[in-house]
Residue frames as a rotation matrix with the C-alpha (Angstrom) as fourth column:
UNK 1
0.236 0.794 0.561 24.65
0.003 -0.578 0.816 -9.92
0.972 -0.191 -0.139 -20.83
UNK 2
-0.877 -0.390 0.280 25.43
-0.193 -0.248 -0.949 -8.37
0.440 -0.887 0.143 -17.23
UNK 3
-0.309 0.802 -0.510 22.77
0.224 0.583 0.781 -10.33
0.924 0.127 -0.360 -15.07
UNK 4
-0.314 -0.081 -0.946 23.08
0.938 0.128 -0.323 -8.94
0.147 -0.988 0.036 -12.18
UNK 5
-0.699 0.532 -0.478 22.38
-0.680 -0.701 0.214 -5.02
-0.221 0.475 0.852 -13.95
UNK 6
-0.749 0.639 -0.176 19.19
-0.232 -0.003 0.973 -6.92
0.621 0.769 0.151 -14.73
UNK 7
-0.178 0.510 -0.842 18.13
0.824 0.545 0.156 -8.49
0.538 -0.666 -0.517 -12.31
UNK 8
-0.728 -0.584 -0.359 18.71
0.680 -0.681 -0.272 -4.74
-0.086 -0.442 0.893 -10.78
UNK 9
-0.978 0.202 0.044 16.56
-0.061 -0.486 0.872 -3.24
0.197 0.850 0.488 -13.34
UNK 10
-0.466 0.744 -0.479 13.93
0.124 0.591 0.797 -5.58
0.876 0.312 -0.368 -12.94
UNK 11
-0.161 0.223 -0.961 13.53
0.967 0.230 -0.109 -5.00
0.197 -0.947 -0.253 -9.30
UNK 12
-0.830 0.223 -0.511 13.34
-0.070 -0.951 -0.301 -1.18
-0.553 -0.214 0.805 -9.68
UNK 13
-0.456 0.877 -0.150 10.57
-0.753 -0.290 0.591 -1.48
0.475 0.382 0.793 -12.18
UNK 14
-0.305 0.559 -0.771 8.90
0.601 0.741 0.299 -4.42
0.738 -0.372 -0.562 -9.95
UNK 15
-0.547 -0.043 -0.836 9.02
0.733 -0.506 -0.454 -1.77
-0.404 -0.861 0.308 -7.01
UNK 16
-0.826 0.413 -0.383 7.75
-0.352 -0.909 -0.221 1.07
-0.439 -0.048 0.897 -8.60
UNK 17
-0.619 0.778 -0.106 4.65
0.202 0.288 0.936 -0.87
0.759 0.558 -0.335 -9.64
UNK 18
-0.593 0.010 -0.805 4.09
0.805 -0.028 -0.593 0.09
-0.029 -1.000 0.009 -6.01
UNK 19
-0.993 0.113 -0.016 3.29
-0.114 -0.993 0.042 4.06
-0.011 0.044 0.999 -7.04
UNK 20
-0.618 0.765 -0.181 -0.06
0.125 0.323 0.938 2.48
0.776 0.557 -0.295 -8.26
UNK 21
-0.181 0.414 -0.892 -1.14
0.828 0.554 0.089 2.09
0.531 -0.723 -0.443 -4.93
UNK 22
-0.890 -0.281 -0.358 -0.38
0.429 -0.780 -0.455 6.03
-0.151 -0.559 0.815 -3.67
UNK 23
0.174 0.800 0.574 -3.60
0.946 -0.298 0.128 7.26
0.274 0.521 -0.809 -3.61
UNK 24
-0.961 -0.237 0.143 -3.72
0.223 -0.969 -0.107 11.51
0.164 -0.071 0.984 -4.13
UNK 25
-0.581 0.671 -0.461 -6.71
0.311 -0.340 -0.888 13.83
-0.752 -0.659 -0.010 -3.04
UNK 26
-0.512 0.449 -0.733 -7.75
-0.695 -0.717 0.046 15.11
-0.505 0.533 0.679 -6.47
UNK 27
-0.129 0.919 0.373 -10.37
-0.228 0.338 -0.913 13.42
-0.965 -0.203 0.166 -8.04
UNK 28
-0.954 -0.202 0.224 -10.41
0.162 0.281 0.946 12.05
-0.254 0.938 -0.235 -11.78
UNK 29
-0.790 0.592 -0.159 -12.88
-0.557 -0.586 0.588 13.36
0.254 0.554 0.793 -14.17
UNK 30
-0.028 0.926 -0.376 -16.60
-0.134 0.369 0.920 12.66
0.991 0.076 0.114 -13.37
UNK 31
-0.288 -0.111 0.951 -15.20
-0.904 -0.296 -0.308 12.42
0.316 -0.949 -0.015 -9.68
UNK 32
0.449 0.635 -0.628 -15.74
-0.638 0.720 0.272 8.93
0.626 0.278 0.729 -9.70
UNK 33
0.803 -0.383 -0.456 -12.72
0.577 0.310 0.756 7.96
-0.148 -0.870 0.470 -7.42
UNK 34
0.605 -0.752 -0.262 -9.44
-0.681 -0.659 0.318 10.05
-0.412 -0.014 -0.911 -6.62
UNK 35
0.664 -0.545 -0.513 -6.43
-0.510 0.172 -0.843 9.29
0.547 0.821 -0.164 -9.03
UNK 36
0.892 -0.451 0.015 -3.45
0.171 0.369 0.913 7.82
-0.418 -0.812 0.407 -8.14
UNK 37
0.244 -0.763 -0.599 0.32
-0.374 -0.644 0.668 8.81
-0.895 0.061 -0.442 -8.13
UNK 38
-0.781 -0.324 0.534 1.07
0.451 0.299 0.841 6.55
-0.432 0.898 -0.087 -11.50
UNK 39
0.113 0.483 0.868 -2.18
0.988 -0.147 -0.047 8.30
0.105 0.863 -0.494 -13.28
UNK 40
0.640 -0.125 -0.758 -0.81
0.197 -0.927 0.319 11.51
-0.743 -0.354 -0.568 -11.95
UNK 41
-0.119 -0.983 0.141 2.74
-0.053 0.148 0.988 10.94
-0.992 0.110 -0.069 -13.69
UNK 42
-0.431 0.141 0.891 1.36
0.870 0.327 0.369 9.25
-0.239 0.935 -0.263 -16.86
UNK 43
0.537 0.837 0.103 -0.84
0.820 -0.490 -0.295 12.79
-0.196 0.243 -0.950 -17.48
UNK 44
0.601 -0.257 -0.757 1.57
0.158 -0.890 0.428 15.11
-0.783 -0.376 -0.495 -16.49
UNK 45
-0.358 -0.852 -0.382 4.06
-0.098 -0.372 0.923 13.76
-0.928 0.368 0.050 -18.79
UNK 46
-0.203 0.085 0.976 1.73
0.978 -0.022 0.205 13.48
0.039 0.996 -0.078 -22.11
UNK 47
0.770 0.226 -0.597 0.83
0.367 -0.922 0.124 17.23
-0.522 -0.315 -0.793 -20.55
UNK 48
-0.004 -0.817 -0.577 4.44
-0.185 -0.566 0.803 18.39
-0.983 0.110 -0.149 -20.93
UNK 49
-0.834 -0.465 0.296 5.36
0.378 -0.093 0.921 16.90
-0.401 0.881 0.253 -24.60
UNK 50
0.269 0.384 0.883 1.63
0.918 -0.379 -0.115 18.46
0.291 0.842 -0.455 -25.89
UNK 51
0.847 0.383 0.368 2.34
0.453 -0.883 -0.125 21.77
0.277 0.273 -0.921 -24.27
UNK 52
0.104 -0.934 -0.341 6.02
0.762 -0.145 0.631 22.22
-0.639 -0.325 0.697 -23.62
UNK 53
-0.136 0.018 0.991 5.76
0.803 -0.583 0.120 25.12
0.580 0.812 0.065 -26.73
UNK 54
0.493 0.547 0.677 4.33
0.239 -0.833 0.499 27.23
0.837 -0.084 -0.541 -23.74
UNK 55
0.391 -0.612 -0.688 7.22
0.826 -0.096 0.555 27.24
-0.406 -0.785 0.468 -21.49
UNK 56
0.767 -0.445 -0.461 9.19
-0.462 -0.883 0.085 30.75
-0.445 0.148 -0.883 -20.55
UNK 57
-0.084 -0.982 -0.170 12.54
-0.730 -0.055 0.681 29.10
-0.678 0.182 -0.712 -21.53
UNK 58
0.580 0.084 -0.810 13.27
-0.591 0.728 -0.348 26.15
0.560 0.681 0.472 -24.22
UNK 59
0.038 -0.205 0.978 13.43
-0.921 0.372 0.114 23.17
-0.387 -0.906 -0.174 -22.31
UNK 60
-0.870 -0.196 -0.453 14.69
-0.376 0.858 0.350 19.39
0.320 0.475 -0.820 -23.18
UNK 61
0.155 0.913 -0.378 10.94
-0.814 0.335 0.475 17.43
0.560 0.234 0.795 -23.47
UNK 62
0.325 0.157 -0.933 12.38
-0.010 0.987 0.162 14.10
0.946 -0.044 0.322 -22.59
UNK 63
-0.787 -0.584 0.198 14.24
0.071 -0.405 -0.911 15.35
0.613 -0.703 0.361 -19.45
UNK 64
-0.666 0.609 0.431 11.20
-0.729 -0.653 -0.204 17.03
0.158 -0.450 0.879 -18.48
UNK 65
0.606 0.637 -0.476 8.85
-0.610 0.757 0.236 13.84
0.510 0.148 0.847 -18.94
UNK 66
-0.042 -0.416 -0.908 11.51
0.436 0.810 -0.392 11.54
0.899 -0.413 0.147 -16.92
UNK 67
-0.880 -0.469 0.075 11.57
0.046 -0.242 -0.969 13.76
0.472 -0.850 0.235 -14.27
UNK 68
-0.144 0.937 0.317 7.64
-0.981 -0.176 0.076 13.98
0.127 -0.301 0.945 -13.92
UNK 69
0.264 0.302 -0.916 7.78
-0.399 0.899 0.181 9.95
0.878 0.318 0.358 -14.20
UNK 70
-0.082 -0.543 -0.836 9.69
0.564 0.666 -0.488 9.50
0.822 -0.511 0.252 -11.02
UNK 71
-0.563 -0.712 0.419 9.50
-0.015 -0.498 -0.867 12.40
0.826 -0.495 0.270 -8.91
UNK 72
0.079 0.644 0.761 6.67
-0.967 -0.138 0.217 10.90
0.244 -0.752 0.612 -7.08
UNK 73
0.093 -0.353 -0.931 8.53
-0.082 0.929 -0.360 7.54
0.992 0.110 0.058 -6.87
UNK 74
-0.739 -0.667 -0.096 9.59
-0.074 0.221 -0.972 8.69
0.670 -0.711 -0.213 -3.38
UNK 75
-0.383 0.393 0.836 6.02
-0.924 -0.186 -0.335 8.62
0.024 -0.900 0.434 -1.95
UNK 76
0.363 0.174 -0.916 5.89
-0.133 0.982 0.134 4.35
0.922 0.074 0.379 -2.44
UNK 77
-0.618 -0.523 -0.587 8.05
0.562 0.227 -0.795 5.04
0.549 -0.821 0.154 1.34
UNK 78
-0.844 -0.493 -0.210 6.44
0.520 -0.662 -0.539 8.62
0.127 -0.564 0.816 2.17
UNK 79
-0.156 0.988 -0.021 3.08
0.914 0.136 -0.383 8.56
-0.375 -0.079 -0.924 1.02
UNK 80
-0.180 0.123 0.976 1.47
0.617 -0.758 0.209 11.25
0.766 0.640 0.061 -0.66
UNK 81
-0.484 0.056 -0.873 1.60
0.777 -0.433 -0.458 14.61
-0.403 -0.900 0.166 1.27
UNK 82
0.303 0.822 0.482 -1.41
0.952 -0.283 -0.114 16.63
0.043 0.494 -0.869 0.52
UNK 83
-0.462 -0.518 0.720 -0.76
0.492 -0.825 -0.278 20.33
0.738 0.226 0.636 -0.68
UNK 84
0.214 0.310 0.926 -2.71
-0.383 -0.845 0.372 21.84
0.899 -0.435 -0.062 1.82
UNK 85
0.898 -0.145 -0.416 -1.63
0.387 0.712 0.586 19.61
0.211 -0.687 0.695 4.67
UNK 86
0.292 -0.832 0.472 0.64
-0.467 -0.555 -0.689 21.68
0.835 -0.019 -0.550 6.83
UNK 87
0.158 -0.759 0.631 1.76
-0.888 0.170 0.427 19.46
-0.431 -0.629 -0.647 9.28
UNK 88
0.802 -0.257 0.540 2.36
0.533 0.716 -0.451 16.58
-0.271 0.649 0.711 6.88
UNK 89
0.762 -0.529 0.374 4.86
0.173 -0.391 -0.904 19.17
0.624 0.753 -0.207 5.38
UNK 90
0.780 -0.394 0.486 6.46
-0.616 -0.345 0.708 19.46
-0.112 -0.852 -0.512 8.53
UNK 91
-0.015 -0.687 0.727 8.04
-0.203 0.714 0.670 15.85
-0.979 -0.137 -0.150 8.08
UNK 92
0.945 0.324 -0.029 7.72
-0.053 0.065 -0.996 15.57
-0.321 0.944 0.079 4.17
UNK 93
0.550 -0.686 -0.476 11.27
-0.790 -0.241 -0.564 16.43
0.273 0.686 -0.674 3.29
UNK 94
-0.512 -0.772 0.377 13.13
-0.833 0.554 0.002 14.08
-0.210 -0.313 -0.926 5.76
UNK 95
0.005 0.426 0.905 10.74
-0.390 0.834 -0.390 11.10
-0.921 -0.350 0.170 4.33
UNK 96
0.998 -0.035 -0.044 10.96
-0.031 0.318 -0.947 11.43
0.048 0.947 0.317 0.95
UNK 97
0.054 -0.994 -0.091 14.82
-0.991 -0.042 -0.124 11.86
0.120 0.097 -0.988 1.60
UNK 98
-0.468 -0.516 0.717 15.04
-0.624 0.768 0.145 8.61
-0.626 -0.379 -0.681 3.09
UNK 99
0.590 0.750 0.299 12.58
-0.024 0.387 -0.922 7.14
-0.807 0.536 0.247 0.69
UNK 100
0.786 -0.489 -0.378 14.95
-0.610 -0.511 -0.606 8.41
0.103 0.707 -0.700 -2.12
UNK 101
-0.447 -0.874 0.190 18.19
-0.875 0.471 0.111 6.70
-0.187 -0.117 -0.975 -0.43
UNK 102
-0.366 -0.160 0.917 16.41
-0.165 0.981 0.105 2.88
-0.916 -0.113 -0.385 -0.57
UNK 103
0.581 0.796 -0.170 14.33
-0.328 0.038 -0.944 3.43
-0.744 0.605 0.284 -3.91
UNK 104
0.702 -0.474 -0.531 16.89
-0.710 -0.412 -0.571 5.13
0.052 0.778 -0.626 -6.19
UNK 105
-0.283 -0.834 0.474 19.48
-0.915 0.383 0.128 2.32
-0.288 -0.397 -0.871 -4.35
UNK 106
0.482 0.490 0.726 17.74
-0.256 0.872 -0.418 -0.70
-0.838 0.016 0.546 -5.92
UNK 107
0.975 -0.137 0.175 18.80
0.173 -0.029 -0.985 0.20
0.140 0.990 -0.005 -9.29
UNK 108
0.428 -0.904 -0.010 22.40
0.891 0.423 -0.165 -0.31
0.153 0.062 0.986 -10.83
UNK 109
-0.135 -0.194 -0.972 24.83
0.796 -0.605 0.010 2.40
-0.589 -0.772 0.237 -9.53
UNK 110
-0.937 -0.329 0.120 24.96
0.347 -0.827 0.441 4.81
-0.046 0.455 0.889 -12.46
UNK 111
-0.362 0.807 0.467 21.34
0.236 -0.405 0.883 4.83
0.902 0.430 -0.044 -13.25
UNK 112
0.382 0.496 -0.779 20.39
0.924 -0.179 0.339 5.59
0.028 -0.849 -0.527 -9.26
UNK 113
-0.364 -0.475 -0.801 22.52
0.626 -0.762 0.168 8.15
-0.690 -0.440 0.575 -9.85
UNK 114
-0.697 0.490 0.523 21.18
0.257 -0.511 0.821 9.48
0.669 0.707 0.230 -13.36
UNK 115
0.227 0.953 -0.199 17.26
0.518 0.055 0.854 8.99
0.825 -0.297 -0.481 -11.34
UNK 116
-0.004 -0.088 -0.996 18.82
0.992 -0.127 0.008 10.77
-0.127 -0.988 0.088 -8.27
UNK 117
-0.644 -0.349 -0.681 19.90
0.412 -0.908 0.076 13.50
-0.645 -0.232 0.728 -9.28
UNK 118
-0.798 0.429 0.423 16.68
0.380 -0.186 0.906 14.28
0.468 0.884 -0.015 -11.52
UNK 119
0.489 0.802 -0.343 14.45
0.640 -0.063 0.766 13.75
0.593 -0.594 -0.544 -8.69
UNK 120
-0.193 -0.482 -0.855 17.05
0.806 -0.575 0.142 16.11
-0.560 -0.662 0.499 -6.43
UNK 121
-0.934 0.084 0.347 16.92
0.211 -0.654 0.726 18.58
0.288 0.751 0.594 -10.19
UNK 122
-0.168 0.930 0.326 12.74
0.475 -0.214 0.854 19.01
0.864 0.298 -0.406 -9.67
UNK 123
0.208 -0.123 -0.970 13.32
0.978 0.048 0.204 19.60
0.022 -0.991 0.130 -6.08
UNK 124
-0.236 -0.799 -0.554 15.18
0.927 -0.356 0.118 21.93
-0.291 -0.485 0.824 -6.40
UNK 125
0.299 0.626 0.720 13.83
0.920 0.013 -0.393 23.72
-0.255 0.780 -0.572 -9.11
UNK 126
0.049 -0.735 -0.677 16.91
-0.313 -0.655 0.688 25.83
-0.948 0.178 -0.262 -10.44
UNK 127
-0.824 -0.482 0.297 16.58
0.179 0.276 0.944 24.67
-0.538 0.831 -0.141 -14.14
UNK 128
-0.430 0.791 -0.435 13.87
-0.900 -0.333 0.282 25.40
0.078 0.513 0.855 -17.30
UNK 129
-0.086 0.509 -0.857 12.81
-0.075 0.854 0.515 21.54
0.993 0.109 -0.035 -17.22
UNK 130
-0.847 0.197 -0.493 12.53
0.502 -0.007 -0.865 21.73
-0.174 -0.980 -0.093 -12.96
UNK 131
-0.691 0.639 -0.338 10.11
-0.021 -0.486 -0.874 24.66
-0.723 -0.597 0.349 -13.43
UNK 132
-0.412 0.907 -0.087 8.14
-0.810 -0.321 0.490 23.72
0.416 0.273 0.867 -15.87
UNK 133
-0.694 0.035 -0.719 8.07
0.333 0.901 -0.277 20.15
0.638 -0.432 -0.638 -14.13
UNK 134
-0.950 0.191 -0.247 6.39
0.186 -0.289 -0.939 22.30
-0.250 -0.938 0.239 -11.64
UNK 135
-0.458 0.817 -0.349 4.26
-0.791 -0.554 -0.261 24.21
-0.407 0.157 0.900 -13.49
UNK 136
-0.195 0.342 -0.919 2.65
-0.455 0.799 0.393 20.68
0.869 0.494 0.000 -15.04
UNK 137
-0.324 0.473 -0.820 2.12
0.656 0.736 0.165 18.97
0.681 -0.485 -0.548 -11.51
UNK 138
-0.621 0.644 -0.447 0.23
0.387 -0.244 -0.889 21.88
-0.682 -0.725 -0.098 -10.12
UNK 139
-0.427 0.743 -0.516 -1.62
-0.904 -0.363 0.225 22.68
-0.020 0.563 0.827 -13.33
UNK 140
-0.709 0.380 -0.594 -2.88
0.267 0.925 0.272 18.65
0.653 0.035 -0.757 -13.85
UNK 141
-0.608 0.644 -0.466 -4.92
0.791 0.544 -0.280 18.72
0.074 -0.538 -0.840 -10.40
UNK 142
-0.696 0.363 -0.619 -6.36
0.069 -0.825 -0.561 22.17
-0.715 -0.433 0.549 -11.37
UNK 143
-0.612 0.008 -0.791 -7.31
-0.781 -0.164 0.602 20.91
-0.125 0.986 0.107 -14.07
UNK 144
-0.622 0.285 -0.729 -9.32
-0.039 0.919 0.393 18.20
0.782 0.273 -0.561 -12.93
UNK 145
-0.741 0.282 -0.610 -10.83
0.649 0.064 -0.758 20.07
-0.175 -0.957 -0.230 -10.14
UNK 146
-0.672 0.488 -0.557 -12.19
-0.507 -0.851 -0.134 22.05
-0.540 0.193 0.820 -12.37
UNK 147
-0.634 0.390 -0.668 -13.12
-0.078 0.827 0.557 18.94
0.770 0.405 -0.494 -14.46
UNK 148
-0.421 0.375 -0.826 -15.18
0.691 0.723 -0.024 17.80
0.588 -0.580 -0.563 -11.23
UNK 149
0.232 0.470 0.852 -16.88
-0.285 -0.805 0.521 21.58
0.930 -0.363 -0.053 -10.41
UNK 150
-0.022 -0.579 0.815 -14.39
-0.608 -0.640 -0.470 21.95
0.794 -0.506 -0.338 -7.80
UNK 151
0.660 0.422 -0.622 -15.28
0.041 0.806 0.590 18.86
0.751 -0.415 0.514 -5.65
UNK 152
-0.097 -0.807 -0.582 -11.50
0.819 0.268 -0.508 18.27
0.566 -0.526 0.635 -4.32
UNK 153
-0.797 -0.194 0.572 -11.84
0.036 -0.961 -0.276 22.29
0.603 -0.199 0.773 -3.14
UNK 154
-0.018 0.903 0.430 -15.33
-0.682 -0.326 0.655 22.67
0.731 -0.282 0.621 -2.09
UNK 155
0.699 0.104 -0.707 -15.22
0.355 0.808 0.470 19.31
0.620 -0.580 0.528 0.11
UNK 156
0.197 -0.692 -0.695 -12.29
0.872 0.447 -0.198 20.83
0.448 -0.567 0.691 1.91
UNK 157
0.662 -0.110 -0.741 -13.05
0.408 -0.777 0.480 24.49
-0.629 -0.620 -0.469 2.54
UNK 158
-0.060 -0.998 0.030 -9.89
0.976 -0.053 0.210 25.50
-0.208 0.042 0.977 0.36
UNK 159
0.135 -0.260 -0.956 -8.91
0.270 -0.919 0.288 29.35
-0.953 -0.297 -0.054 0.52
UNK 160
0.756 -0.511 0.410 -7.83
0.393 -0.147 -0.908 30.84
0.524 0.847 0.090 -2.83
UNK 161
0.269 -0.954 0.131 -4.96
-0.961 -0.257 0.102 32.54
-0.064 -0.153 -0.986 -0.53
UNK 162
0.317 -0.351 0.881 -4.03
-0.380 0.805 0.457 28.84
-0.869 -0.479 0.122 -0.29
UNK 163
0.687 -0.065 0.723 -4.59
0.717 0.223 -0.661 27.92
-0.118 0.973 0.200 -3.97
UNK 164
0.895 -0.418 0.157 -2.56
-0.175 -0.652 -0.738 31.01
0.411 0.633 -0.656 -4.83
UNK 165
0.479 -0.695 0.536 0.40
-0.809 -0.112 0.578 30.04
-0.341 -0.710 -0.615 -2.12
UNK 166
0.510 0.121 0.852 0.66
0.220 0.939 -0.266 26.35
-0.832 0.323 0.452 -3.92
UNK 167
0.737 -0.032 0.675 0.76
0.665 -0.141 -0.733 28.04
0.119 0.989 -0.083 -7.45
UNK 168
0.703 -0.401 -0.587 3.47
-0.243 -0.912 0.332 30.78
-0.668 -0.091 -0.739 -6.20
UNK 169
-0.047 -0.958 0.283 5.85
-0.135 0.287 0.948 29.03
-0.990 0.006 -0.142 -8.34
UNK 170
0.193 0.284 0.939 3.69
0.790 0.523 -0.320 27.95
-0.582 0.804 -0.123 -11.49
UNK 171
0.864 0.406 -0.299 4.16
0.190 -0.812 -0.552 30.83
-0.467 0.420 -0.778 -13.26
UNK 172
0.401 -0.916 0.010 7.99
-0.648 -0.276 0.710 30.37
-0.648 -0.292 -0.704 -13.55
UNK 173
-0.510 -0.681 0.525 7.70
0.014 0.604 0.797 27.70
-0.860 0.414 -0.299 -15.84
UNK 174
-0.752 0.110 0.650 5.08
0.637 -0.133 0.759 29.04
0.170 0.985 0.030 -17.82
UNK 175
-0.864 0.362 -0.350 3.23
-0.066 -0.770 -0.634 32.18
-0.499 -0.525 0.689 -17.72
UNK 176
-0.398 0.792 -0.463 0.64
-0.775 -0.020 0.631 31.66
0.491 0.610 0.622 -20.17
UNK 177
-0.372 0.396 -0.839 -0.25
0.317 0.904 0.287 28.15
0.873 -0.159 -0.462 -18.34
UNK 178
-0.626 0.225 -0.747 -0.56
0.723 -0.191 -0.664 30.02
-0.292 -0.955 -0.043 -15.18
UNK 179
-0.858 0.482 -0.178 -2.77
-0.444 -0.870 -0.214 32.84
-0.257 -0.104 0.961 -16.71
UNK 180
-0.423 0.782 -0.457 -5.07
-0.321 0.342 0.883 30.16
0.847 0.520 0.107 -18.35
UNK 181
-0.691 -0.048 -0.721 -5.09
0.237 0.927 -0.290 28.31
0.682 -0.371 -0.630 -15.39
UNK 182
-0.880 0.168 -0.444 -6.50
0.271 -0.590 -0.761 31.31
-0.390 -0.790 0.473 -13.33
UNK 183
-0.712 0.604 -0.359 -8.84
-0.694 -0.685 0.224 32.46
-0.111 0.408 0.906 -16.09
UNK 184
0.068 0.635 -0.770 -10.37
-0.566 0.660 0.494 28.84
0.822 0.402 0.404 -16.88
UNK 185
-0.568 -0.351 -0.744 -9.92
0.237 0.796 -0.556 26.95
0.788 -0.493 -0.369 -13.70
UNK 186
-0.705 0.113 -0.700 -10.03
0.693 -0.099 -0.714 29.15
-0.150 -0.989 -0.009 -10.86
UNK 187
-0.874 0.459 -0.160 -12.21
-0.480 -0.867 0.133 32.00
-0.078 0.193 0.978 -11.91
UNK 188
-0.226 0.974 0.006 -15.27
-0.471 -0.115 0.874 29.73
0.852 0.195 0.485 -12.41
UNK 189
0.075 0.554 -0.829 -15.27
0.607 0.634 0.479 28.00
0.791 -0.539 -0.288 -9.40
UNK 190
-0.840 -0.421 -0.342 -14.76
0.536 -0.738 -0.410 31.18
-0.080 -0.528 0.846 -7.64
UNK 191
-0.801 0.596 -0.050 -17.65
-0.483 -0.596 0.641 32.51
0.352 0.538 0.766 -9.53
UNK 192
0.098 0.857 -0.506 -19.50
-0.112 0.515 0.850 29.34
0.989 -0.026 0.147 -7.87
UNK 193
0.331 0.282 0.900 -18.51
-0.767 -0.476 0.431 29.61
0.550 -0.833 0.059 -4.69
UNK 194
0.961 -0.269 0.061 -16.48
0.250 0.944 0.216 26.15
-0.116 -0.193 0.974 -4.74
UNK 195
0.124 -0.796 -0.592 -13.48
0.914 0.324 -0.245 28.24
0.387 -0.511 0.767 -3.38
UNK 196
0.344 0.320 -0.883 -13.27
0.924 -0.281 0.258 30.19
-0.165 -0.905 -0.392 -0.68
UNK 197
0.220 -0.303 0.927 -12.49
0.626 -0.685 -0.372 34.11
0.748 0.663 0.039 -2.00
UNK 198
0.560 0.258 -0.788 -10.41
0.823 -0.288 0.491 35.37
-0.100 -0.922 -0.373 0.54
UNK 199
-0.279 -0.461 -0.843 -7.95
-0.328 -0.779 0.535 37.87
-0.903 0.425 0.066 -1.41
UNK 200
0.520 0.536 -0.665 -8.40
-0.556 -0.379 -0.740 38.91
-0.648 0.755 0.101 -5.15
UNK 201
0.438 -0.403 0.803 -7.24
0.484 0.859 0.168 36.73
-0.758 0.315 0.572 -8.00
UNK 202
0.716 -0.098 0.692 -7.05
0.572 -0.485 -0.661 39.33
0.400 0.869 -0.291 -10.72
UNK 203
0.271 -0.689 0.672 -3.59
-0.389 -0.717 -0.579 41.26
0.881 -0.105 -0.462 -10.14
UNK 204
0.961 -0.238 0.141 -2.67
-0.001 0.508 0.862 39.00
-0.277 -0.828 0.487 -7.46
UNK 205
0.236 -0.954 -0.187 1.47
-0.725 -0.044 -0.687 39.15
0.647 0.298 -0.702 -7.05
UNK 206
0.903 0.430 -0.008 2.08
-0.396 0.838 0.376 35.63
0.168 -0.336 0.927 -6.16
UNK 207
0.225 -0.913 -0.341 5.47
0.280 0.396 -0.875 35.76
0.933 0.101 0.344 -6.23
């Protein structure tokens, strides 16, 4: 046995016990307290293997579930950077980069590289398992804002031009998830007034 590849190992999963700690803005059902980046991850990726059937392209499952497991690994350095939070986004990329270089660098060389270049693959989102990756970690917190009659939305003012600027992408990894998402999400809390209707949702071209 190569002890030193363990001892490797063991220290990346000792670190990422870290994610636990990342708290995110959306709220968990009943709105009892806001989630955090490991119950983000763990959701998204039983999300993907029950509805991966509704992706535009045929996409590898397990791919698609590792890459949702980690790709919020880099905010244990960078913190979570709320979607509407536009000067947070200013410095987002260069923090999760550097986050990325000491995380992915714990672990033995091949697998930092495997885990790099997954988390660089969702980035990037130029593959069928990148975009639905996408379309799964911006459907999840619509899906639980709606769970929580819009709390995460209504507490913050949010636009639907904003919601719809977020989602410009969701639709790429699965159109049907993005039409439900509009028809059963966003449409009733629109209808309640627990987001802000500043352009139309029906026939919106979000691309």
């Amino acid at each position: 046995m190569d002890n030193e590849r363990l001892e490797q190992q063991m220290a990346f999963c000792l670190e990422i016990d870290k994610e636990k700690f990342i708290g995110r803005q959306t709220y968990l059902t009943g709105a009892v307290r806001r989630e955090n980046d490991a119950e983000h991850a763990w959701h998204m990726a039983i999300m993907t293997i029950l509805l991966s059937e509704y992706a535009n392209e045929e996409i590898d499952v397990l791919r698609t579930v590792t890459m949702l497991l980690i790709h919020d690994l880099v905010e244990i350095d960078a913190g979570d950077t709320y979607a509407y939070d536009e000067e947070g986004k200013k410095t987002q990329k260069a923090r999760e980069l550097a986050a990325a270089d000491r995380i992915f660098q714990i672990l033995p060389p091949d697998q930092g590289k495997k885990f790099r270049e997954i988390w660089e693959e969702f980035e990037a989102q130029n593959t069928p398992e990148s975009r639905f990756a996408r379309t799964m970690d911006n459907l999840q917190p619509m899906m639980l804002n709606n769970a929580t009659d819009g709390k995460s939305w209504a507490d913050r003012g949010i636009r639907l031009s904003q919601i719809l600027g977020r989602n410009r992408n969701t639709d790429k990894g699965s159109k049907a998830l993005w039409e439900y998402a509009k028809e059963n999400f966003l449409q009733p809390n629109l209808d309640k007034g627990r987001i802000v209707e500043d352009v139309p949702l029906n026939g919106q071209n979000t691309n």
